[in-house]
N, C-alpha and C positions, 0 to 999 in steps of 0.2 A: 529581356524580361526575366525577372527574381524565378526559379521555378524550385518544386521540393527538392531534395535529396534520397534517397532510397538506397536502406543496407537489408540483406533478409541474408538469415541464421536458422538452426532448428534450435528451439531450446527444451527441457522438461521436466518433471516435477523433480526432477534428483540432480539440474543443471546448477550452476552456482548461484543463480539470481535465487532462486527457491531453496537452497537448502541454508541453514543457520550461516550467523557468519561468514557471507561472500566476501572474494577479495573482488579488486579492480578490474578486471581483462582487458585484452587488446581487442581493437576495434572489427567489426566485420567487414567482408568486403563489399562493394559497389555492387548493384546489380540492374538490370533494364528496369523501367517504371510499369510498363504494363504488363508485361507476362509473369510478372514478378508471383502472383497470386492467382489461383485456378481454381474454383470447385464449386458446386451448387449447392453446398452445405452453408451454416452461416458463418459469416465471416466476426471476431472480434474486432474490433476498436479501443484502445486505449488511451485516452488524452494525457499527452504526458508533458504538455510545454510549458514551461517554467519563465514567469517575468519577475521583476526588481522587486523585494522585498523590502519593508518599512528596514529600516537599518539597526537592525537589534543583535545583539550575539546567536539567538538559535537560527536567524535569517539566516546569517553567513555561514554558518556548516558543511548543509550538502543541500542539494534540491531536495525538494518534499518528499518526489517519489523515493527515494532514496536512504532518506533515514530508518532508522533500524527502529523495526518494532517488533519487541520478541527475535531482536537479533537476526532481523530478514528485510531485507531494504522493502519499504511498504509496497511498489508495484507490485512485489510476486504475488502479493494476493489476490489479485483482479486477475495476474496470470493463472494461478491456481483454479482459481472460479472457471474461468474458462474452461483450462485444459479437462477439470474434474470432470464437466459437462459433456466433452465429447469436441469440442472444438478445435479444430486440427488447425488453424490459418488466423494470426492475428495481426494488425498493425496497429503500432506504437508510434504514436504523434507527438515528434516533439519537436525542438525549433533550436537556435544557435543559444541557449542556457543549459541545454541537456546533453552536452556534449560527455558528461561523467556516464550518463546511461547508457549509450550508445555502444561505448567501452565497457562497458557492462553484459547488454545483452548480446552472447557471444554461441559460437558451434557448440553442440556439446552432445555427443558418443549417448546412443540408445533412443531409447523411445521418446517421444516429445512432440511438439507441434511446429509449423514454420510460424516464423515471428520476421516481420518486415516492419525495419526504421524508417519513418517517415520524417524528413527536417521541413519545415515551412520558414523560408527565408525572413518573412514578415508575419507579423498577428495576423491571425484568421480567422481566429474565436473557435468556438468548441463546434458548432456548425461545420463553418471551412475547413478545419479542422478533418471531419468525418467526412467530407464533400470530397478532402485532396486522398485519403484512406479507398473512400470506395474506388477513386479511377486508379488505383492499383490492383483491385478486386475486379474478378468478372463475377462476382458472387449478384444475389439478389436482395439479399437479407444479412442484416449489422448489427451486432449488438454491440453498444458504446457504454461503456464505461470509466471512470474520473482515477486517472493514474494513482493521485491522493487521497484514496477514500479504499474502504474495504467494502465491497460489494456482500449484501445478507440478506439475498433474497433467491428462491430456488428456481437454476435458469430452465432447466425445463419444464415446469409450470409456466414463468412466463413465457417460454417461445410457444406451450401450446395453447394459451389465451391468445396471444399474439393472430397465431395463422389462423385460428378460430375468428378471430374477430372481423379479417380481411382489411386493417388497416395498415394507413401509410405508415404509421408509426407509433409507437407505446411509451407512454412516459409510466414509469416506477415512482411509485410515490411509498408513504405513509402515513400514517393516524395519526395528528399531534393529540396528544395527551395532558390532562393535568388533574395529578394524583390519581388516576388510573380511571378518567372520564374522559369521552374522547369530545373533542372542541369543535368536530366539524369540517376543520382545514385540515387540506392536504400539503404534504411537504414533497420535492421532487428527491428521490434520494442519491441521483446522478448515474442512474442508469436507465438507457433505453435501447428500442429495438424502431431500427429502419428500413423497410424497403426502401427498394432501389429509387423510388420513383420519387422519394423524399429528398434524399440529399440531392436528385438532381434537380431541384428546385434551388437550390444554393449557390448565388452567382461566384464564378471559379476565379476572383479575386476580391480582396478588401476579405475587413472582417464582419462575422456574421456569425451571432448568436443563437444557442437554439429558443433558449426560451422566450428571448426577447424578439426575433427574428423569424425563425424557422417554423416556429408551432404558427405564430398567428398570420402567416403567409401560407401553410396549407388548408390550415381554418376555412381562411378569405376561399382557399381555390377550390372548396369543399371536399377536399380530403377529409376521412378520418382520423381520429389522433384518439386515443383513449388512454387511460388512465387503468394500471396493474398498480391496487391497493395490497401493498405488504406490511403486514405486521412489525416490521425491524427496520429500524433505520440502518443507514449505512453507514458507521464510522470514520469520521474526517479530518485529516491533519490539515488546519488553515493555521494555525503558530504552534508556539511552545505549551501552552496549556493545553492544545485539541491533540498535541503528540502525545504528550500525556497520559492522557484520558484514552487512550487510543490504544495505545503500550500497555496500559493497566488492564483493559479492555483484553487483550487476545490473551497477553500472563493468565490471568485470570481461568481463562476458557482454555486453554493448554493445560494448566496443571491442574484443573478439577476435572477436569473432564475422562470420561471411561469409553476406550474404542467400542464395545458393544454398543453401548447408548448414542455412541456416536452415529454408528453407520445407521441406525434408524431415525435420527435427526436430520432436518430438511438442514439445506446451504452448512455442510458442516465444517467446508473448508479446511478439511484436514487438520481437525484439533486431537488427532491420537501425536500419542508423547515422540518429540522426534527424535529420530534414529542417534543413539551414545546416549539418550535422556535416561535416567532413572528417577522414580516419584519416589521421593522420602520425604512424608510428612505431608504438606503443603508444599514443597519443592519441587524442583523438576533440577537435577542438578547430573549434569556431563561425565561420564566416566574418568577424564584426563582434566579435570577441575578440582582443587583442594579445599577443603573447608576443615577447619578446626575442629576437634569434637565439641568443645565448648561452646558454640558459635549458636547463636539463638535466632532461632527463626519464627518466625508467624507470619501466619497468609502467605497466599501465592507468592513464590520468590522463582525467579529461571536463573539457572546457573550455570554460564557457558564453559566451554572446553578451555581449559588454562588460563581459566581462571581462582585467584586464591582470595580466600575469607578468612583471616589469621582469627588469634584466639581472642575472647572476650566481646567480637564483634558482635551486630545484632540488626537483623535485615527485617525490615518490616514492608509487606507485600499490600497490593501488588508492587512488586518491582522486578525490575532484569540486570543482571550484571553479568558485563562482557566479554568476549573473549579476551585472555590474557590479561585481564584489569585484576586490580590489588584494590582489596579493602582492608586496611591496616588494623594493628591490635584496637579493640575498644572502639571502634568507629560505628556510628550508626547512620544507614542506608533507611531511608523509611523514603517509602511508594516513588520512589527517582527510578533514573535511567542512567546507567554506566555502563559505559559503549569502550568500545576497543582498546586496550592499553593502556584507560585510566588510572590513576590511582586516588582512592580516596586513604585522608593520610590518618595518622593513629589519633586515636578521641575524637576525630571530626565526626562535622552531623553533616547531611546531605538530606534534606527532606523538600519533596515537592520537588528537583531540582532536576537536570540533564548536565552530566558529567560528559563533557563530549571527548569523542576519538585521543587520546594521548595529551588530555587534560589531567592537572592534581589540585586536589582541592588540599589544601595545607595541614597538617595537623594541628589538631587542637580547634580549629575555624567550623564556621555556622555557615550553612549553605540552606535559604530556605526561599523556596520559590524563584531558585535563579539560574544561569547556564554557567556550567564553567568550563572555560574556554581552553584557555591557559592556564600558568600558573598564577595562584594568587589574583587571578582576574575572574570576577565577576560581575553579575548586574541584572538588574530586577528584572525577571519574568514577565510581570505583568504592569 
């Protein structure tokens, strides 16, 4: 019989996966399934498994969880949310596509939480999923969250609604909206809270969803389920446009943002400026990063460590540009992503686009709404 896998590490908000800029790491090691996790506090949940993408350029990069948003592979933020929280124990659910993560989430010196990789040989669905998580928990209480999404809702409000309520389980939703009148429907934002007594309702093979599955089988058995209405949705990387949107999204709320205001804001996910960052202007730009004096900026722009902005250039936010990436004389960057190494070349334009890892988009060439992969290689976004 197929059974999980199970690696557990400590990691924490200053470990690689969390701070700007992570490299690759070496894998952790094996360790028992069930004693692996201990405490009667709540335990995380992270779905992190990754299946076959439509076959487009931003598909083949890196798994979701993974790509750099604001220069931080997207999981750490659901790691963050946690840890900020008080959360000392989480597993990460992911299966034979997540093999980059695994490698990833690694030991790491000082304060932090334990974190336990979960593989699931076969689809499980997000259910199964948190079913194969808790039997590595002697915990009672779950909170699950979607690898590829950034959680924006405050966890301790919802864990004391939650215990207040005496339910089996809490779905997170939101208000949909249109032109700031609310429509009535609720959206689930991909996060919730389970007692114990929920996921072992989830038969311990095949796959098994929650919302198609899970909810209306504790319905039937008269559990309760309710519904924690938050004001924010949770932002979702489902392709290259919602990476986008997503990447603009956290630029945005990094380099506007003021740590006072911060710390009195609910879910604030650690938007004071990060550590090497200086704010000039609208930027947030790296101590060991070059920029031209010339170089024109507007709106939110992140400007990672080694990287350079030669003269005449002209970066128009939100956008991020990456570690050790070159944007040549006269090139214009407008609201794109340029990720590690890149180079965008002299007079090119790059708008709407994702410049990936040790990609060059040519000089003099139009890059608009596309991925560039390689060289001289690209292809429509949408």
């Amino acid at each position: 019989m197929l059974q999980s896998r199970l690696h557990i590490q400590t990691i924490g908000a200053n470990s690689a996966i969390a701070r700007l800029d992570p490299v690759h790491l070496h894998s952790p090691s094996i360790m028992p399934s069930r004693q692996a996790l201990s405490s009667t506090q709540p335990t995380g949940i992270v779905l992190a498994g990754t299946h076959t993408w439509a076959s487009t350029q931003f598909d083949s990069l890196l798994p979701r969880q993974l790509v750099p948003v604001a220069h931080r592979p997207l999981i750490s933020y659901g790691l963050s949310w946690l840890e900020q929280a008080g959360v000392e124990r989480v597993v990460v659910c992911g299966n034979r596509g997540t093999g980059p993560l695994r490698s990833l989430l690694r030991s790491h010196d000082g304060f932090g939480m334990q974190v336990l990789y979960l593989e699931d040989a076969m689809p499980r669905g997000a259910a199964g999923c948190a079913h194969d998580a808790a039997a590595a928990s002697d915990g009672d209480t779950f909170i699950v969250t979607d690898g590829t999404s950034i959680p924006n809702v405050e966890l301790a409000d919802l864990l004391a609604f939650h215990r207040k309520s005496r339910a089996a389980a809490t779905v997170v939703v939101h208000d949909d909206q249109h032109r700031g009148v609310q429509s009535g429907l609720h959206t689930p934002t991909g996060v919730f809270v389970f007692e114990r007594r929920a996921l072992a309702a989830v038969p311990p093979r095949g796959f098994y969803d929650i919302k198609e599955h899970l909810v209306p089988r504790l319905r039937a058995a008269g559990e309760a389920v309710v519904m924690f209405a938050s004001g924010r949705s949770a932002p979702r990387v489902l392709g290259a446009s919602t990476y986008l949107a997503v990447n603009e999204w956290v630029v945005e709320r990094l380099v506007s943002s003021r740590p006072e205001a911060d710390r009195m804001a609910p879910s604030r996910l650690a938007w004071d400026a990060p550590i090497g960052y200086t704010r000039i202007g609208e930027s947030l730009v790296h101590s060991e990063a070059s920029v031209a004096p010339d170089v024109i900026i507007t709106g939110p722009v992140l400007i990672a460590a080694g990287a350079r902005v030669q003269s005449g250039a002209v970066l128009v936010g939100p956008s991020s540009v990456g570690r050790n990436s070159v944007v040549e004389k006269g090139a214009l960057v407008s609201r794109s992503a340029v990720w590690r190494r890149a180079v965008v070349g002299a007079n090119a334009v790059a708008d709407r686009t994702v410049v990936a890892d040790d990609a060059v988009l040519a000089a003099d060439s139009r890059a608009f709404r596309t991925v560039v992969r390689d060289r001289n290689n690209t292809r429509r976004l949408l």
